[in-house]
N, C-alpha and C positions, 0 to 999 in steps of 0.2 A: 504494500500500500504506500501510496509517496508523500510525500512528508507535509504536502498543503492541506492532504484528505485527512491524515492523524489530527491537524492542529484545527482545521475548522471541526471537524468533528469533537474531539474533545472539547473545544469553546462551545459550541453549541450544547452538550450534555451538562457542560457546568455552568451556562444560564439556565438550567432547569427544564430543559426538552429532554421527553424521556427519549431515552435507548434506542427503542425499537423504532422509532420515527424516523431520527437521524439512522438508524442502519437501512432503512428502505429508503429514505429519500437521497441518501450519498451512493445506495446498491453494494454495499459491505456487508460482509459476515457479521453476522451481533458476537461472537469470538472477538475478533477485531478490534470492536469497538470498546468492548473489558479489557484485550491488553492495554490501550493506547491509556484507557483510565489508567490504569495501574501506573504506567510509567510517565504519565505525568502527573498523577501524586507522588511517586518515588525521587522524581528527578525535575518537575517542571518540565517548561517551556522545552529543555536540552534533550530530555530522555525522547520526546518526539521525533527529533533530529535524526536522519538517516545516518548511520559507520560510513567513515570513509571508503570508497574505494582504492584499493592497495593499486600502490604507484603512487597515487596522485594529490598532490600535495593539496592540504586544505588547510586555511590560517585562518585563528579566529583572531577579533582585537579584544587585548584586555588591557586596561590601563589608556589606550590610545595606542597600541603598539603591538603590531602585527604579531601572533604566535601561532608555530607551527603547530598543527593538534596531533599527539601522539598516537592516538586512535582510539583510545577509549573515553566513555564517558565520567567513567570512577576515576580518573586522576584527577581532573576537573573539580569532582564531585568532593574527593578527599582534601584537595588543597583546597576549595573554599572552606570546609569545616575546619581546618589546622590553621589557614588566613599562612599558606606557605606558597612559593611558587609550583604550579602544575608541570613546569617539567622536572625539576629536581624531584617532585611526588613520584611521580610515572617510575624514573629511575629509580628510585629508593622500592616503590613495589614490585617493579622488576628482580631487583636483586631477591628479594624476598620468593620470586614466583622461581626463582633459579635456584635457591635452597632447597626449596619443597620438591623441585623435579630432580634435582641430584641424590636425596636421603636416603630414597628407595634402592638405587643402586648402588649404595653402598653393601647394604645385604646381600644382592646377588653376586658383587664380584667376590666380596670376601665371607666365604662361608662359615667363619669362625665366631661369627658373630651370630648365625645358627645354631652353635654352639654343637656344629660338623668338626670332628676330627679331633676335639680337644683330647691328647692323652692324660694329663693329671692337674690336678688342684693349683699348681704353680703358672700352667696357662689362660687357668680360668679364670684367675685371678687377673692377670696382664689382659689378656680381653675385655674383660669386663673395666677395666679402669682406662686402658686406652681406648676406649669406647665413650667411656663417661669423658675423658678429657678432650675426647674430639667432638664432642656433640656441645659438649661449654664453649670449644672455640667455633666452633657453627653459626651456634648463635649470637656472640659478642661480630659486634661490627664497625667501623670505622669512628662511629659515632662515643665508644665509650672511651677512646682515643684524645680525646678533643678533652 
């Protein structure tokens, strides 16, 4: 559905026309017309907004001053509630989205952590603590540096 049919339709639902009117009079799924509520209670006017398509650069202005839109709507969303800049957010939950997808394989390449192959109580102990002390530095990040 393209982004002028979510926004009038939503405007029109929150001056008080019911649902079903506006989904026959725009010719929408009444589906449709509950997500577009959803996500502009969640996110306003933005969450209506169509994803970039990949390649192609989209700027929004904030401040008065052109910025590149990372591609999500939650960086946005996150640095206005922090009042921090949206691209340092982007990055900062990037890195966080790159912990979470590296963790798991940790298990699979090192089976010892399966607690596969352990022969006595002196490696399980070395496992178990260089385990504990790699998951503390996992977590600590640049910021407790500062």
């Amino acid at each position: 559905m393209r982004e002028e049919i979510r926004k009038r339709a939503a405007s029109r639902v929150l001056d008080d026309e019911s649902p079903l009117v506006v989904v026959e009079g725009l010719g929408i799924q009444r589906s449709c017309i509950y997500n577009c509520l959803n996500q502009h209670r969640r996110w306003g006017e933005v969450g209506l907004e169509t994803e970039p398509i990949p390649g192609r650069p989209i700027y929004l202005v904030l401040d008065g001053q052109p910025v590149h839109r990372p591609g999500k709507v939650r960086d946005f969303a996150a640095a206005a509630i922090t009042k921090s800049d949206p691209i340092k957010t982007g990055i900062q939950g990037f890195s966080y989205d790159i912990r979470t997808a590296i963790l798991p394989l940790s298990f699979a390449f090192n089976t010892q952590l399966l607690l596969i192959g352990i022969g006595n109580g002196f490696e399980l102990l070395l496992v178990i603590s260089s385990a504990v002390i790699a998951m503390l530095l996992f977590v600590v990040d640049g910021s407790a540096a500062q």
